[in-house]
C-alpha positions in Angstrom: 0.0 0.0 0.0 1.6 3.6 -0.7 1.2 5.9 2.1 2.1 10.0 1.4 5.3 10.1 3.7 5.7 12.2 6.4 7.6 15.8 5.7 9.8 14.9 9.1 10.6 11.4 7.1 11.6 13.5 3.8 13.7 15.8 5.9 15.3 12.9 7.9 16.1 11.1 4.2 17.2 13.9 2.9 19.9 14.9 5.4 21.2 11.0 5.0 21.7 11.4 2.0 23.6 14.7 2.2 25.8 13.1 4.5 26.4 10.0 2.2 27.4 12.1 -0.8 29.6 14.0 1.6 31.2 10.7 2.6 31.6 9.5 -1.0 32.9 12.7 -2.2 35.7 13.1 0.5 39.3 12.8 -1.0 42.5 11.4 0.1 45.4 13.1 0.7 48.6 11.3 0.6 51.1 12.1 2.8 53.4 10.6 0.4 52.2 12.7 -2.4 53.2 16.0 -0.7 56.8 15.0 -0.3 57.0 12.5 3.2 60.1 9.7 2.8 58.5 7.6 5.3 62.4 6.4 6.1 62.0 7.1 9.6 64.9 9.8 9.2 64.0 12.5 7.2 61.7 14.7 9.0 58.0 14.5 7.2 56.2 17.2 9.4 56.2 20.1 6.7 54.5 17.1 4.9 52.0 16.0 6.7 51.0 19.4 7.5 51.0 20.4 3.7 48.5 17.2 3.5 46.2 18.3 6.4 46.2 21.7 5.2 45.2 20.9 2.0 42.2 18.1 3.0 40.7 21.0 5.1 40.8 23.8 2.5 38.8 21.2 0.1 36.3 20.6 2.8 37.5 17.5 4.6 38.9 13.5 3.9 41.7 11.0 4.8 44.8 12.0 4.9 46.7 9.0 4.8 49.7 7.6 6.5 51.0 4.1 4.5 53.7 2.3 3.9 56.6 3.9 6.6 57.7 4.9 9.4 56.5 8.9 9.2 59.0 10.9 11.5 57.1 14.5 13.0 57.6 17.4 15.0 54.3 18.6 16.5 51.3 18.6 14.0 48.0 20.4 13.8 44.8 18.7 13.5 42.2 21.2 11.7 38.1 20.9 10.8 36.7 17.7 8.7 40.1 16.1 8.8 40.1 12.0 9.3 44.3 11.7 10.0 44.0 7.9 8.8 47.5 5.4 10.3 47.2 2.4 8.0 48.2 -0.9 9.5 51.9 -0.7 7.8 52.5 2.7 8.9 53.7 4.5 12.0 54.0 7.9 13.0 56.5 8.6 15.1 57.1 11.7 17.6 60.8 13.8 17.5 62.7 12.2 20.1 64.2 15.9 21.0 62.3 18.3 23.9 63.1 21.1 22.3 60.5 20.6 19.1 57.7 20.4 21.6 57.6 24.5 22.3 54.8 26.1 23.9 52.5 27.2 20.9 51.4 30.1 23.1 48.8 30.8 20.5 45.9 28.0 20.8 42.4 29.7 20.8 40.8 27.4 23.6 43.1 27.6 26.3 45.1 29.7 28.5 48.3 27.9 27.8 50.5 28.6 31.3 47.5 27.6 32.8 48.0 24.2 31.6 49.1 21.2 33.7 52.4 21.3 33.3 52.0 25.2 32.0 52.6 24.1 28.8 50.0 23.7 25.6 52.5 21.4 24.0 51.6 18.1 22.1 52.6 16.0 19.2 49.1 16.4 17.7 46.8 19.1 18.3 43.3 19.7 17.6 42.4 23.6 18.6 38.8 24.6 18.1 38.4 21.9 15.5 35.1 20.3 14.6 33.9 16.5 13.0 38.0 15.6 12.7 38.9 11.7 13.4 42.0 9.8 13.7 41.4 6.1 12.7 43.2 3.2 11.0 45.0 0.3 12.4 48.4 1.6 12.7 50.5 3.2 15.6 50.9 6.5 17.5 54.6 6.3 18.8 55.6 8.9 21.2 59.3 8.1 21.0 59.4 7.7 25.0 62.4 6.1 25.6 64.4 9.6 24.3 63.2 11.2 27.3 63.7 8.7 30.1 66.4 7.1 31.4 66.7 3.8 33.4 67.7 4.2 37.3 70.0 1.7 38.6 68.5 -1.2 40.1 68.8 0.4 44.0 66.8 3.1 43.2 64.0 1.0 41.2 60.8 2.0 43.3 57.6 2.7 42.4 58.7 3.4 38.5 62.4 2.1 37.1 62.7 4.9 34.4 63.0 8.7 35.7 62.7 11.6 33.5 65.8 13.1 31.6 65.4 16.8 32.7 62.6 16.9 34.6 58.8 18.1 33.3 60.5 21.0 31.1 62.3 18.3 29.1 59.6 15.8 28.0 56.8 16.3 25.8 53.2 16.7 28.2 51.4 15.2 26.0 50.7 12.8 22.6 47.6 14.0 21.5 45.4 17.3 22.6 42.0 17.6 21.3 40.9 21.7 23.0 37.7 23.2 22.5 36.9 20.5 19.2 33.3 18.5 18.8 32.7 15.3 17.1 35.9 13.6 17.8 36.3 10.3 16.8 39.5 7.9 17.6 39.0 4.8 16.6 41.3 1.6 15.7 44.8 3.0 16.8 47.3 1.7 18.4 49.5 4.3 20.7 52.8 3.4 22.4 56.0 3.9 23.3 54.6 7.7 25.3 56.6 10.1 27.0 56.4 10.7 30.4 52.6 13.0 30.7 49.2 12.0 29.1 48.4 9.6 26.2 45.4 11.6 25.1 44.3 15.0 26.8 40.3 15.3 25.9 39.4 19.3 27.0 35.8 21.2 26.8 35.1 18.8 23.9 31.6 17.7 23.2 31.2 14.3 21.7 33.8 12.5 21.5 34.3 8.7 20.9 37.0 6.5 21.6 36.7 2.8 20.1 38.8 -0.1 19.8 41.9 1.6 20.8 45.2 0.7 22.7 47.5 3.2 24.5 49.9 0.4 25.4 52.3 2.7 27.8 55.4 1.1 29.3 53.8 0.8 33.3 57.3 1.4 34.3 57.6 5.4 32.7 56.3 7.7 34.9 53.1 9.5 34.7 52.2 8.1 32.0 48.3 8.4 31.9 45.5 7.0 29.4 42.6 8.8 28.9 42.2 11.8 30.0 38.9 13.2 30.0 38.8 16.7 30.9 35.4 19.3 31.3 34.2 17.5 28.0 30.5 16.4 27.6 28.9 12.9 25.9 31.9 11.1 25.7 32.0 7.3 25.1 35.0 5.4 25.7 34.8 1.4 24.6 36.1 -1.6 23.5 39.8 -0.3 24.2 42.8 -1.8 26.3 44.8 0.6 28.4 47.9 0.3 30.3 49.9 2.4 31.5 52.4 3.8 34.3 50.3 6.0 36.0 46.4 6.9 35.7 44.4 4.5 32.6 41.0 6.8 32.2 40.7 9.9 34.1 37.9 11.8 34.3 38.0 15.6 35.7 37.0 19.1 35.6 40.2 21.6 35.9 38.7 24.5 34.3 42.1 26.8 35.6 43.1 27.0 31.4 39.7 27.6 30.2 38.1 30.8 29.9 34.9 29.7 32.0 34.1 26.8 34.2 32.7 23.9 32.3 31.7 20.4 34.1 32.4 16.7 33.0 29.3 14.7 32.3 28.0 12.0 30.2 31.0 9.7 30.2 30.3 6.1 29.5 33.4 3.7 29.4 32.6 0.2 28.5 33.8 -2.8 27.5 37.6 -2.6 28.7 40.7 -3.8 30.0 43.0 -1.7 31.8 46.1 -1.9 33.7 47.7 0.9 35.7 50.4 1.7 37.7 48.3 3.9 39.8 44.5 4.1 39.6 42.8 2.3 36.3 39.2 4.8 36.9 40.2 8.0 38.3 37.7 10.5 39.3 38.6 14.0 40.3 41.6 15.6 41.5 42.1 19.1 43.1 39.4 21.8 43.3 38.2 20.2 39.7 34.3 21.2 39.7 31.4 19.1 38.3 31.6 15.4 37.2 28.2 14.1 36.9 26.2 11.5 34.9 29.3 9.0 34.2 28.8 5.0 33.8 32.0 2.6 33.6 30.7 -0.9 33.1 31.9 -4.8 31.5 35.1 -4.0 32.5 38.7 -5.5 33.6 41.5 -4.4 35.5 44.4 -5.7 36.9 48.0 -5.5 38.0 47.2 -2.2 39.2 47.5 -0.1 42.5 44.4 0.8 42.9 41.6 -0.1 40.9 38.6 3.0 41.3 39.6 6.3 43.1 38.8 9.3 43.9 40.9 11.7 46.1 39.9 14.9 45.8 42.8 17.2 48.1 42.3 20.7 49.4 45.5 22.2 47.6 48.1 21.2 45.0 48.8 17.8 45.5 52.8 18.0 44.4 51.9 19.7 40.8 52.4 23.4 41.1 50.3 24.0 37.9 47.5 20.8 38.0 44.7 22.6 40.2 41.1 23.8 39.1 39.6 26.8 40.6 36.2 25.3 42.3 34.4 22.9 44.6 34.4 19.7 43.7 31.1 17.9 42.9 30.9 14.3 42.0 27.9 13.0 41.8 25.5 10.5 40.0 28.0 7.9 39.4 27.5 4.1 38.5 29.9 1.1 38.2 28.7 -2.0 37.6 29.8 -5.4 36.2 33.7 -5.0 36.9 36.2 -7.6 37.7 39.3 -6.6 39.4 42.2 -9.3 40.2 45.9 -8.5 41.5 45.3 -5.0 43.1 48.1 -3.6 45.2 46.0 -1.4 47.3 42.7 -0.3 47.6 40.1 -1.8 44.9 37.9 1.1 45.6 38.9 4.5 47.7 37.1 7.8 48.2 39.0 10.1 50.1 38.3 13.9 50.5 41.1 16.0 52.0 40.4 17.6 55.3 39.9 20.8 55.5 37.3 20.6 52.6 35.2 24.0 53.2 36.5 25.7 50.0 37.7 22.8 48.2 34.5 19.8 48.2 30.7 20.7 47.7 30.0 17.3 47.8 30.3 13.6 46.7 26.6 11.7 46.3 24.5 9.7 44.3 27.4 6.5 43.6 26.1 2.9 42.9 28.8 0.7 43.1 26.9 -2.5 41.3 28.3 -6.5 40.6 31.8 -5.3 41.4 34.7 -9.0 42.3 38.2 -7.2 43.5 40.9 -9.3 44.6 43.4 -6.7 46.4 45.4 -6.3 49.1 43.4 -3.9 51.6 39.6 -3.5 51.6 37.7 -0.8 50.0 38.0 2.7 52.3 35.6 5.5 52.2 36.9 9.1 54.1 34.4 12.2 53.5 35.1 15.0 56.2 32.5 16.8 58.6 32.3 19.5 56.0 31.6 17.4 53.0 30.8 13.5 53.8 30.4 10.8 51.1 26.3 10.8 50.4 24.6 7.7 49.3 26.7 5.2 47.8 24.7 1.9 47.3 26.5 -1.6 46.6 24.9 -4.4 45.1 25.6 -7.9 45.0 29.9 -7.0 45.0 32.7 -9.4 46.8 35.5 -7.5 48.5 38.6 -10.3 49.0 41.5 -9.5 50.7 44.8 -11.0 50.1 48.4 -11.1 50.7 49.5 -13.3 48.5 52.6 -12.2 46.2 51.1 -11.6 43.4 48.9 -9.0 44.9 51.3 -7.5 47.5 52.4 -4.2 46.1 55.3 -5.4 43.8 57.4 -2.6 45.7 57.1 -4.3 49.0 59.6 -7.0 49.8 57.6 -8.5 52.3 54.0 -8.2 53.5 53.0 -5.4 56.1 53.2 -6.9 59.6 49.5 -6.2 59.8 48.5 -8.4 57.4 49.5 -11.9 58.4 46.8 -14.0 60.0 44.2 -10.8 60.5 42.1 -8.9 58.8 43.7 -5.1 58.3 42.4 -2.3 58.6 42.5 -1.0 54.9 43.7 2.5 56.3 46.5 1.3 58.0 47.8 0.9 54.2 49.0 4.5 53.8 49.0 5.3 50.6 48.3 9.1 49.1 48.3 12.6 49.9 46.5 14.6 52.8 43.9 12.0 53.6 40.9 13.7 55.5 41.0 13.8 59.2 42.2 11.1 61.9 41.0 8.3 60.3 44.6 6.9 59.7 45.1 5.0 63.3 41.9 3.9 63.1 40.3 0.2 62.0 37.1 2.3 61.1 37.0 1.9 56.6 34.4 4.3 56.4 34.3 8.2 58.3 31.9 10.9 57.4 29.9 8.9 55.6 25.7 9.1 55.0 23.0 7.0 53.5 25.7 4.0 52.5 23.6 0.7 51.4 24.9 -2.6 51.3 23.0 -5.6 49.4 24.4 -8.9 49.1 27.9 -7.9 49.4 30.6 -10.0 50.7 34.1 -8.7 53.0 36.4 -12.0 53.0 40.1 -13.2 53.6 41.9 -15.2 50.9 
């Protein structure tokens, strides 16, 4: 039977359509084609650049990376731009710290208000908008020219230190500021300096799929994902590990011209391993993080597996602050498995005092969660800003000593764990932890409206 179609069903066919044409008229730019060797070598940046330059001015496509190892000093990302790796091709960051400058000039940010007081990346996306980097080749950050391996006596908590401190490293592989409909999908990133894999700030959706940052666990600070005042974000189907935080998710608004929250995160369907926390969740003075679901995921091998310290001043970083109260609320994790955690599988701890730096922490369901780890969960609000219903469902808390969960850093087990059940303070770790909780066998302080259904505490 024909039916007159609806003017909203023209109009919704019609704008497919547009986009499909769009789609099959886009052009690719080789990178080849504007003079890159691909040896490895020679530098290609003036290149590559010519290449991206050149896709945006015709209204957008591939530029495409195959066949070679493409050598680069810092590259700019602009509108409509897919930057396609193919499977036999890499592209690989100067190893020298003195090609990663302060731009100084970026639109979106105010750049010495940066962690690290620095804008500086290998790739950069500044006000940029529907731009994608895909393909199954690999992002390599050239790490190892900016660490160096302490002797053995010194090994602690990381075995490589930096060469030259913060100002002599790259901060960070790839920087998407201020850009919207962001798509990373298929690549392979490795080999990072010491700072952050990929730095995701006031961006609205943004999608990260099938990826791997495969980090060395043993560089410092080497983070994942890190999510930052951006909005309807979905992270899934990607493996992370990495040397210090695996997918972060904040609201440091200090480099942006006005506050702007984190919310609508989803991460799903991933493994991650990190040196310090796998989910992080706040920092210092970071605002609003809101609406956020992490679920069917993995972690292992890690310190800790889901934190959230939130500190009342700079916690060691003189330039990684925000500038208001920190609000975390509406939260959910559910279905995660962790095994072989050296500390705390989950620990919410706000710094005491917390009158100008915590509005408040609420609203977390903590749902079908199995940890394996070496202390018990803790839970430390303070008088001016305690932890507000949390609810746990059906989870199982075990807590072992056994070597492959003791803190690889400790020779032997803590006196306080053999043949007892510890007190999951009396672990130690962190900054500034809120009030006197820390002689005390009491996991939970300042804390309201906590639920508990069919959850297990147990001893291996």
């Amino acid at each position: 039977m024909n039916k007159a179609m609806k003017p909203s069903c023209i109009a919704k066919i019609c704008v497919c359509a547009a986009v499909c044409a769009l789609n099959a008229g886009a052009a690719d730019f080789l990178v080849k084609e504007y003079g890159a060797k691909g040896d490895g070598v020679t530098f290609d940046t003036e290149a590559v650049q010519k290449a991206i330059d050149a896709c945006a001015a015709d209204g957008g496509g591939r530029v495409v990376l195959e066949k070679g190892v493409f050598l680069v000093k810092p590259i700019m990302l602009k509108s409509g731009v897919n930057l396609h790796i193919a499977r036999n091709a890499r592209l690989l960051g100067s190893g020298d710290w003195r090609d990663y400058p302060n731009r100084g000039n970026l639109k979106h940010v105010i750049s010495e208000n940066m962690p690290r007081a620095r804008d500086a990346a290998l790739i950069t996306a500044d006000e940029a908008h529907g731009i994608s980097i895909t393909g199954e080749g690999v992002i390599d950050g050239n790490g190892m020219s900016f660490v160096e391996e302490l002797p053995k006596e010194k090994w602690g908590r990381w075995r490589y230190d930096r060469i030259g401190g913060f100002s002599q490293s790259p901060p960070r592989v790839v920087f998407f500021a201020g850009c919207s409909d962001v798509t990373v999908k298929d690549i392979t990133m490795t080999n990072q300096p010491a700072g952050w894999s990929y730095m995701v700030h006031d961006c609205d959706r943004v999608v990260f799929d099938r990826c791997k940052v495969m980090a060395d666990i043993h560089y410092p600070n080497n983070d994942g994902i890190h999510i930052n005042c951006s909005r309807d974000v979905s992270i899934s189907n990607c493996r992370v590990t990495v040397g210090d935080d695996a997918i972060i998710v904040r609201a440091n608004s200090r480099s942006l011209r006005e506050c702007k929250p984190s919310e609508r995160v989803t991460v799903v369907n991933c493994q991650l391993r990190a040196y310090s926390n796998a989910i992080r969740l706040g920092w210092c003075k970071d605002g609003v993080m809101r609406d956020c679901t992490f679920s069917n995921i993995t972690i292992h091998d890690s310190t800790r597996g889901i934190n959230m310290w939130l500190l009342n001043k700079d916690g060691g970083s003189r330039t990684d602050y925000g500038v208001e109260k920190t609000l975390i609320e509406n939260i959910v994790f559910n279905g995660i498995v962790m095994d072989r955690i050296h500390t705390y599988p989950v620990s919410v701890v706000v710094s005491d005092p917390s009158e100008n730096a915590c509005e408040a922490v609420r609203n977390i369901t903590i749902a079908n969660v199995t940890a394996r780890s070496y202390g018990l969960p803790e839970f430390v609000g303070t008088r001016d800003c305690p932890l507000q219903n949390f609810t746990f469902n059906g989870c199982r808390f075990i807590r072992s000593d056994a070597p492959d969960v003791r803190p690889p850093w400790l020779k032997e087990p803590e006196p306080w764990t053999r043949g007892k059940t510890p007190s999951v303070t009396k672990l130690g770790f962190g900054w500034g932890k809120g009030g006197d909780h820390a002689n005390s066998s009491n996991p939970f302080h300042n804390c309201k409206g906590f639920t508990f259904n069919g959850c297990t505490f147990d001893n291996e």
